[in-house]
C-alpha positions as a Markdown table, in Angstrom:
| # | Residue | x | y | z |
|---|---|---|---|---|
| 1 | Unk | -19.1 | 39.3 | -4.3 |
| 2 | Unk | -15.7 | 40.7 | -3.5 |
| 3 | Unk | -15.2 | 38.5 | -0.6 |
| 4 | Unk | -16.9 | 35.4 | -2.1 |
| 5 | Unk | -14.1 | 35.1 | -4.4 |
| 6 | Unk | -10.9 | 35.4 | -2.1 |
| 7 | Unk | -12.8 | 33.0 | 0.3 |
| 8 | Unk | -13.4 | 30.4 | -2.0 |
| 9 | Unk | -9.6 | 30.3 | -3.5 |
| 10 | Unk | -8.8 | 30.1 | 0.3 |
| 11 | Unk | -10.8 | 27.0 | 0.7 |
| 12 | Unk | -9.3 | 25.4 | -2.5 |
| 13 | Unk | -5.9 | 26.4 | -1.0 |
| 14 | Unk | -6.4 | 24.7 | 2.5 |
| 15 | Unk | -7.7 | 21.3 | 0.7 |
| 16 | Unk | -5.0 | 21.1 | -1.4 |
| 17 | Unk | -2.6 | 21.4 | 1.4 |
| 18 | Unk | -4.4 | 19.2 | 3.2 |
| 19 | Unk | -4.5 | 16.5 | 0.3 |
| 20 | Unk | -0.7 | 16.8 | -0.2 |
| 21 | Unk | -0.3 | 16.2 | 3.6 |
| 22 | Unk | -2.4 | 12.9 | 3.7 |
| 23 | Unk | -1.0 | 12.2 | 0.4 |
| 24 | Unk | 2.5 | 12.7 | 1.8 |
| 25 | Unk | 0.8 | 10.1 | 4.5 |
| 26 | Unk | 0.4 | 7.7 | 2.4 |
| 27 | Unk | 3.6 | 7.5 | 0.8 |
| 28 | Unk | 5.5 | 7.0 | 3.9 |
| 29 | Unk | 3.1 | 4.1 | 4.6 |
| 30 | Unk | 3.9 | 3.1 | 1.0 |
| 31 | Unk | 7.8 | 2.7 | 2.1 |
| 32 | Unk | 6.9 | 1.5 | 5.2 |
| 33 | Unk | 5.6 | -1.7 | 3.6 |
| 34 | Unk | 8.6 | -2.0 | 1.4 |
| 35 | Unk | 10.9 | -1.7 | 5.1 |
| 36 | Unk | 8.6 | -4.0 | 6.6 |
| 37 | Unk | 8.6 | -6.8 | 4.0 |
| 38 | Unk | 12.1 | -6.9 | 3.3 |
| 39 | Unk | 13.0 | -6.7 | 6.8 |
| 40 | Unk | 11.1 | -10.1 | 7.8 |
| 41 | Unk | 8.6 | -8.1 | 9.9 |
| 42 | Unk | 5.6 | -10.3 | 8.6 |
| 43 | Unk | 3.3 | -9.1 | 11.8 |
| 44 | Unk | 3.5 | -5.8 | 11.0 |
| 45 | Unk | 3.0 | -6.2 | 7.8 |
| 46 | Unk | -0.1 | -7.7 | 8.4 |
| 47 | Unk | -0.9 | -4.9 | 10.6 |
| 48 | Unk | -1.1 | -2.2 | 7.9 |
| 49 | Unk | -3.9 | -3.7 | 6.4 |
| 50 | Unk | -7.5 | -2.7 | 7.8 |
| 51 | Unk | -9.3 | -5.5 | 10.0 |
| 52 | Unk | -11.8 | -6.2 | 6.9 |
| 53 | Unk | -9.6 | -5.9 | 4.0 |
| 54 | Unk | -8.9 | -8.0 | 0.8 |
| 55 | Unk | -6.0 | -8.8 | -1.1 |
| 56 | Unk | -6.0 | -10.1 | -4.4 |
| 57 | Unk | -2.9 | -11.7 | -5.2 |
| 58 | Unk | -2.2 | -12.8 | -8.4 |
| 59 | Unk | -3.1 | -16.6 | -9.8 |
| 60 | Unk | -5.3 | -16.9 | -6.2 |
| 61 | Unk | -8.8 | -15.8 | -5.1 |
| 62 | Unk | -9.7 | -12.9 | -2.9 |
| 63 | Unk | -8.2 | -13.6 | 0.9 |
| 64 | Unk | -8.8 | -11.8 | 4.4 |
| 65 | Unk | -9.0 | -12.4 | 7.6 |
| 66 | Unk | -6.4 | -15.4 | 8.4 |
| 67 | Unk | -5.8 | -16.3 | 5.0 |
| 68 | Unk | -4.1 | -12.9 | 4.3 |
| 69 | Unk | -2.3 | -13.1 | 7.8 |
| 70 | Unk | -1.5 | -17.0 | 6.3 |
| 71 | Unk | -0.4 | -15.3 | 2.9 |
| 72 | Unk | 2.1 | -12.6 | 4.3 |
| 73 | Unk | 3.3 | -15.5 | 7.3 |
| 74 | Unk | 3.0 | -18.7 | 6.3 |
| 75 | Unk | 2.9 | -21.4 | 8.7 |
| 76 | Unk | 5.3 | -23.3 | 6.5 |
| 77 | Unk | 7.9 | -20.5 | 5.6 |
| 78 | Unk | 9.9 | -21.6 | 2.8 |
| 79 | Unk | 13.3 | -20.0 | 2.7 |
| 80 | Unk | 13.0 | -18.0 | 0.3 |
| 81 | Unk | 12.6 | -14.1 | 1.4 |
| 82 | Unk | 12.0 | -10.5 | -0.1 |
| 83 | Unk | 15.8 | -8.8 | -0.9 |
| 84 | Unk | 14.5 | -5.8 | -2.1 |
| 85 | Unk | 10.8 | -4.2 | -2.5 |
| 86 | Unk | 10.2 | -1.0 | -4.3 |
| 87 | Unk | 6.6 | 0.6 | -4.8 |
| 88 | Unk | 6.0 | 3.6 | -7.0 |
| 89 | Unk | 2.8 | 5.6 | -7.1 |
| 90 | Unk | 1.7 | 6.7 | -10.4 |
| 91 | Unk | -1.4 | 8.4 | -8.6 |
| 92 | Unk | -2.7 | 9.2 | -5.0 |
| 93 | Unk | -5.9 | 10.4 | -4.7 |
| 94 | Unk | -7.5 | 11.4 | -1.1 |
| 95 | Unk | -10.9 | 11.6 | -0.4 |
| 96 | Unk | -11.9 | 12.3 | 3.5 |
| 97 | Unk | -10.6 | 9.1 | 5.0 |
| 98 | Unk | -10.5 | 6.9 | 1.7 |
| 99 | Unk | -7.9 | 7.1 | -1.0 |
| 100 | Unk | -6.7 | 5.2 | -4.0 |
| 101 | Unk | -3.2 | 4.8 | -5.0 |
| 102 | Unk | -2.0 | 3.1 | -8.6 |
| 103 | Unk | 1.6 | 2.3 | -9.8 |
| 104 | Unk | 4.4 | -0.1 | -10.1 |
| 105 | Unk | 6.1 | -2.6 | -7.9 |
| 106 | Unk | 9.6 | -4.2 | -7.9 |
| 107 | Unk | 11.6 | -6.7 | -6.1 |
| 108 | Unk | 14.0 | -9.5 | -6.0 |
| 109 | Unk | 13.6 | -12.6 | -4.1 |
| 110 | Unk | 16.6 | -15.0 | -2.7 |
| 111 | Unk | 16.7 | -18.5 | -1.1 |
| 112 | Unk | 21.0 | -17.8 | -0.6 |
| 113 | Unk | 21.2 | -19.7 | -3.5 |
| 114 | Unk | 18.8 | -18.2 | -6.4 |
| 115 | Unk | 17.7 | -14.6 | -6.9 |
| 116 | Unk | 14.2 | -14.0 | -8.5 |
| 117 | Unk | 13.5 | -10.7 | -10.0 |
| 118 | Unk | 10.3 | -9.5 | -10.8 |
| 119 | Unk | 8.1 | -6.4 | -11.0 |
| 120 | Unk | 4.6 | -5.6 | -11.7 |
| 121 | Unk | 0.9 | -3.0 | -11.6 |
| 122 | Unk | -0.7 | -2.3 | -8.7 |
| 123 | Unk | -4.5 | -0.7 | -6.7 |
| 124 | Unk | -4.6 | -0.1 | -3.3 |
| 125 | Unk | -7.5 | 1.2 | -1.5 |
| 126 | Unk | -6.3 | 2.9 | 1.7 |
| 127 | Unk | -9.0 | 3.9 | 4.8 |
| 128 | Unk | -8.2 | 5.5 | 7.9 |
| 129 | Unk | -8.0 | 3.1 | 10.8 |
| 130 | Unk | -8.3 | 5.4 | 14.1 |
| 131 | Unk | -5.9 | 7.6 | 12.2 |
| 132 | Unk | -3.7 | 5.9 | 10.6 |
| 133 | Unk | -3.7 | 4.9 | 6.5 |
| 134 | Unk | -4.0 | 1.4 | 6.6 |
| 135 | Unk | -4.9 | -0.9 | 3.4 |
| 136 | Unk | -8.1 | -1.6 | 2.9 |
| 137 | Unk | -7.9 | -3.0 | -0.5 |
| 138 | Unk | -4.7 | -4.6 | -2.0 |
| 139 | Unk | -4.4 | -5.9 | -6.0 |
| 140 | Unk | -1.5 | -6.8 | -7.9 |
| 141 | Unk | -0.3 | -8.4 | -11.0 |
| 142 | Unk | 3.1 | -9.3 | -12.2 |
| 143 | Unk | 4.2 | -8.0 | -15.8 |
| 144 | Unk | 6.7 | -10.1 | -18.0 |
């Protein structure tokens, strides 16, 4: 009984570190995004969502496949582009090689002319795409 106990606070130790570690995964991925949309780089934004996942964007119906491609590169690219793009994670919780992530999102859009703030709640389910966090599942909604 006097080894049972050490053992299991070592086990609750090592899973902890080890869900801060993907958690700390995650968040870079999180930033990544933000780097990634402001900087034009539509393909790999594209590319850190999973091969089957949804997004749900506001005022639409659910999209994959080419219509998220479509949604993050349109094939008639207006001129208006993403300035700045903050995400901030209320909660990241890891499970194996699925997680879920809730917050808040912020950003400013320009056409060189016109800046258009705006902010809003977000889900994302992440899986684990031959190692790498990628988004599986991707809702958000604006907030006035």
């Amino acid at each position: 009984m006097r080894l049972i106990l050490p053992m299991l606070m070592l086990l609750v130790a090592l899973s902890a570190k080890s869900q801060n570690s993907e958690e700390a995964k995650i968040r870079e991925r999180v930033k990544l995004f933000s780097s990634n949309l402001m900087e034009g780089r539509k393909k790999e934004v594209v590319d850190m969502y999973t091969k089957d996942a949804k997004i749900f964007p506001s005022n639409s119906g659910i999209l994959d496949g080419k219509d998220l491609a479509e949604y993050w590169n349109p094939s008639n690219p207006s001129n208006w582009r993403t300035t700045y793009h903050k995400v901030t994670p209320v909660e990241i919780k890891v499970n194996g090689d699925e997680a879920y992530d809730y917050g808040h999102y912020e950003g400013t859009s320009s056409n060189g002319e016109t800046e258009s703030k705006w902010k809003g709640k977000y889900v994302i389910i992440w899986r684990k795409e031959e190692g790498i966090w990628k988004i599986y599942l991707d809702i958000w909604n604006p907030i006035k």
